[in-house]
Structures are given as structure tokens and as C-alpha cells.
C-alpha positions as CSV (number, residue, x, y, z in Angstrom):
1,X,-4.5,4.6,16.0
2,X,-5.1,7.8,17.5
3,X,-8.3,10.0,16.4
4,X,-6.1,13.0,14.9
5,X,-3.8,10.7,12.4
6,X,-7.0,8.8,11.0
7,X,-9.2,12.2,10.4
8,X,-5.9,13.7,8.6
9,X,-5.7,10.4,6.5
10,X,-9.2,10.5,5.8
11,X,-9.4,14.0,4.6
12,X,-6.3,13.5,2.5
13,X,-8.2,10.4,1.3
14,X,-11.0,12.2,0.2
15,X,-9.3,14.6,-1.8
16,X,-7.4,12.6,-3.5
17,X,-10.1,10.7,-4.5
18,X,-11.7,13.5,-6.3
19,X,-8.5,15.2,-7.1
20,X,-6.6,12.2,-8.6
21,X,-5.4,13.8,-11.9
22,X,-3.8,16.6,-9.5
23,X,-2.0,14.1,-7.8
24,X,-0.4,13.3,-10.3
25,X,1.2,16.8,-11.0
26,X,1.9,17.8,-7.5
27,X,4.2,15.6,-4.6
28,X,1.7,13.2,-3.3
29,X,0.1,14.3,0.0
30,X,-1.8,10.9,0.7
31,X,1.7,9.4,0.3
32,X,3.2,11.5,3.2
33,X,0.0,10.9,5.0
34,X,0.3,7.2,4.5
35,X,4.1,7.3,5.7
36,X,3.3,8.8,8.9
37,X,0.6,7.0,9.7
38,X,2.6,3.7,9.5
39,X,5.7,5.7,10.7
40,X,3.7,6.4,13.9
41,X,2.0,2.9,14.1
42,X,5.3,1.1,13.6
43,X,7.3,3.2,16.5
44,X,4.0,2.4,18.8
45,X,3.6,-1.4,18.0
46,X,7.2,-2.6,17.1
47,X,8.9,-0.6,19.4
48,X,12.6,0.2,18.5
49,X,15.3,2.1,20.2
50,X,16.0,5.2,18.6
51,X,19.6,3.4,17.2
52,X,17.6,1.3,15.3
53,X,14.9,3.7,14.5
54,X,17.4,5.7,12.4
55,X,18.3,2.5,10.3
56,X,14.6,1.3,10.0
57,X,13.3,4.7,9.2
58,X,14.6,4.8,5.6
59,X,13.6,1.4,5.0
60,X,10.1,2.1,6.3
61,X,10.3,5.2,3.4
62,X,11.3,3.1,0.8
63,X,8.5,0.5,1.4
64,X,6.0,2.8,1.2
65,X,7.1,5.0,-1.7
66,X,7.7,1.8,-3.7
67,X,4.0,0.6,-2.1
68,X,2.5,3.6,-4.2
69,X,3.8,3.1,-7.1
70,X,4.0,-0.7,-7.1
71,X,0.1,-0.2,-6.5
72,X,-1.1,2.9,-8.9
73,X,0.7,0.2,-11.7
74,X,-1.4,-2.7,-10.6
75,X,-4.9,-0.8,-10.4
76,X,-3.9,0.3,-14.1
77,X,-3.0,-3.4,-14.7
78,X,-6.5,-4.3,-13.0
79,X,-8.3,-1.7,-15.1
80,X,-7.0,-2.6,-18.7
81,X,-7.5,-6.0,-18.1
82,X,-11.2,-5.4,-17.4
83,X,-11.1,-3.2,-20.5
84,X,-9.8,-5.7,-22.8
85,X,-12.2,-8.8,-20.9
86,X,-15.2,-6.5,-21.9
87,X,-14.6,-5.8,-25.5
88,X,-16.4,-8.7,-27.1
89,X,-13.8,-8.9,-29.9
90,X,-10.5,-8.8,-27.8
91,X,-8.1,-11.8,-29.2
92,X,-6.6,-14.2,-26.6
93,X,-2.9,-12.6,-27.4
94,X,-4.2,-9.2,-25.9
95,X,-6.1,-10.7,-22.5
96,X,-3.2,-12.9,-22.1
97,X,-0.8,-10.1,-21.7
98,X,-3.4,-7.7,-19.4
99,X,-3.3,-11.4,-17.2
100,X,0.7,-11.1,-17.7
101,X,0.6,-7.6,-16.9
102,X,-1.6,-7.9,-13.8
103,X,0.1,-11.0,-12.2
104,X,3.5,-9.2,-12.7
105,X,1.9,-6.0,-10.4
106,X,0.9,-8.4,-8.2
107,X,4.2,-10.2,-8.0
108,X,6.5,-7.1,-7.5
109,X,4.1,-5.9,-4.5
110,X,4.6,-9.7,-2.7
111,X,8.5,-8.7,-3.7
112,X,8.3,-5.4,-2.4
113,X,6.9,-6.8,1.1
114,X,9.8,-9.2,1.4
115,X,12.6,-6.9,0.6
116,X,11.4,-4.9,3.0
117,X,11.1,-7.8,5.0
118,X,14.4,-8.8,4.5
119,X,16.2,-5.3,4.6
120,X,14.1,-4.7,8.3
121,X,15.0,-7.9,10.3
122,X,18.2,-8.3,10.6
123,X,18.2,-4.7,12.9
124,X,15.4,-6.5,15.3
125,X,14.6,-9.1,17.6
126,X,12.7,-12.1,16.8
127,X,10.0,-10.4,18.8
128,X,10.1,-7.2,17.2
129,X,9.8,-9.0,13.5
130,X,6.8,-10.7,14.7
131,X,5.5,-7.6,15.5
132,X,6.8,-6.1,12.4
133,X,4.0,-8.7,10.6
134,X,1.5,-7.5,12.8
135,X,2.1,-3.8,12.7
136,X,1.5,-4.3,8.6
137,X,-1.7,-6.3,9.0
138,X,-3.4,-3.7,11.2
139,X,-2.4,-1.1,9.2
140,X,-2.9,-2.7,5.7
141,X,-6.7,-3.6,7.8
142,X,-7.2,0.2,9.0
143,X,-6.3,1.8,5.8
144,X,-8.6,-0.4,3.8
145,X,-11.2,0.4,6.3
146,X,-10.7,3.8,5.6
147,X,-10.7,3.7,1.9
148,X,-13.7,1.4,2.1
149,X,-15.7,3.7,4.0
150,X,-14.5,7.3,1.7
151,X,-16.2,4.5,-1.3
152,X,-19.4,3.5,0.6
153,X,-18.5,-0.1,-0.5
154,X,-17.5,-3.5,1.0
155,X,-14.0,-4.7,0.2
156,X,-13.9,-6.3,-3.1
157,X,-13.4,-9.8,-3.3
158,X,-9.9,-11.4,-2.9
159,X,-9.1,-7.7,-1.6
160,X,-7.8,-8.8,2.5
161,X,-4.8,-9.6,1.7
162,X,-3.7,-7.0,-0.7
């Protein structure tokens, strides 16, 4: 990734990490930040004509807007399940339906990833679908690297393939 993108996301990052409530109000800049990141990462490492660009390119969108949400939905799964874990006098019904809750975010991401999957590789070579897989890995890696080091912290456990 060149040094320009990764500052931009970084800064756009940063802001939104202390301006998250404004976010929410106002079109999403770390979205678009996010898009063109892997917009530029996947035109440099999967390599499509410009024919097929214009067919992958909306996928691509899709992906990531649903990424977003499919994501801020599972943090908030994540978070009221460690809400109702650490009330000593949750009942089993509750925790069980946080769990529920939770496993279904997690589910509809791994669904997300293989529409998008599906939708992209019937417009590429067997070459470029591997390096489809590969493209989302390093970025999936870099981002997390990025978010990681705007936190100060280590990725949580479980976290490398999220």
C-alpha cells in the first residue's frame, strides 16, 4: 500500500474513533476511505481489465457497505453479550440470546464474504480469484494493523480471521 492511502485511512481512523456518535449522523467517511483503499489494492493485486473492472466495481461497493454494517451489528452483538455475561443476576434465557445474537453477526459476515465471493468469480480467471483471496487477506491484515496501532493494543484474541 502506498504511503498517501494508509496516512488518509489512518487519519480518518482516528477521527472516527473519537467522533463515533457523529458518524452516525453524517455519510460515513471511514467507509469511503475503506472502499478506496481496497478499490485501489484490488485493481493493483487482482488485476482486471477495465471490462471487468466495471462489473466487479459495484460488487466490490456492495461488499464493503454491507462489511460496515454487517460489523457495527456484531460489535453491538459483542458488547451486550459482555453486558449481560457481567451482571451477576442475568438468567440463562437472556445470555443465550446475546450468544444467538452474536453467532448470527458472525454468520451473516462469513455470508457476506461468500456472496461476494460468488457474485465476483464468475467475471475472473482462476488466477485472478486466487488473487481475489489474497487481495482480502492483506487488506483485512493492514487494516487491523492500522486499527491496532490508532488503539495502542494487540489484536484481541480469535481476532485474525475476522
Amino acid at each position: 500500500m502506498t504511503m498517501k492511502p494508509a496516512i488518509a485511512l489512518l487519519l480518518v481512523v482516528m477521527s472516527s474513533v473519537n467522533g463515533r456518535t457523529q458518524q452516525r449522523s453524517q455519510p460515513p467517511r471511514l467507509e469511503e476511505t475503506v472502499l478506496t483503499f481496497y478499490v485501489g489494492e484490488f485493481q493493483r493485486l487482482v488485476n482486471v481489465n477495465p471490462d471487468t473492472w466495471s462489473k466487479t466495481y459495484p460488487l466490490l461497493r456492495e461488499f464493503i457497505q454491507a462489511r460496515f454494517e454487517l460489523s457495527a451489528r456484531r460489535q453491538e452483538a459483542l458488547q451486550q453479550l459482555q453486558m449481560v455475561v457481567s451482571r451477576p443476576k442475568t438468567n440463562d434465557d437472556d445470555i443465550k440470546k446475546a450468544i444467538r445474537d452474536f453467532d448470527k453477526a458472525d454468520a451473516d459476515i462469513q455470508a457476506n464474504q461468500q456472496r461476494f465471493l460468488s457474485n465476483v468469480e464468475p467475471l475472473l480467471t482462476p488466477r485472478q480469484q486466487g488473487r481475489v483471496r489474497i487481495f482480502q487477506q492483506r487488506a483485512d491484515q493492514r487494516i487491523r494493523q492500522m486499527l491496532n496501532s490508532i488503539r495502542g493494543s494487540a489484536p484481541p484474541a480469535g481476532s485474525e480471521n475476522k
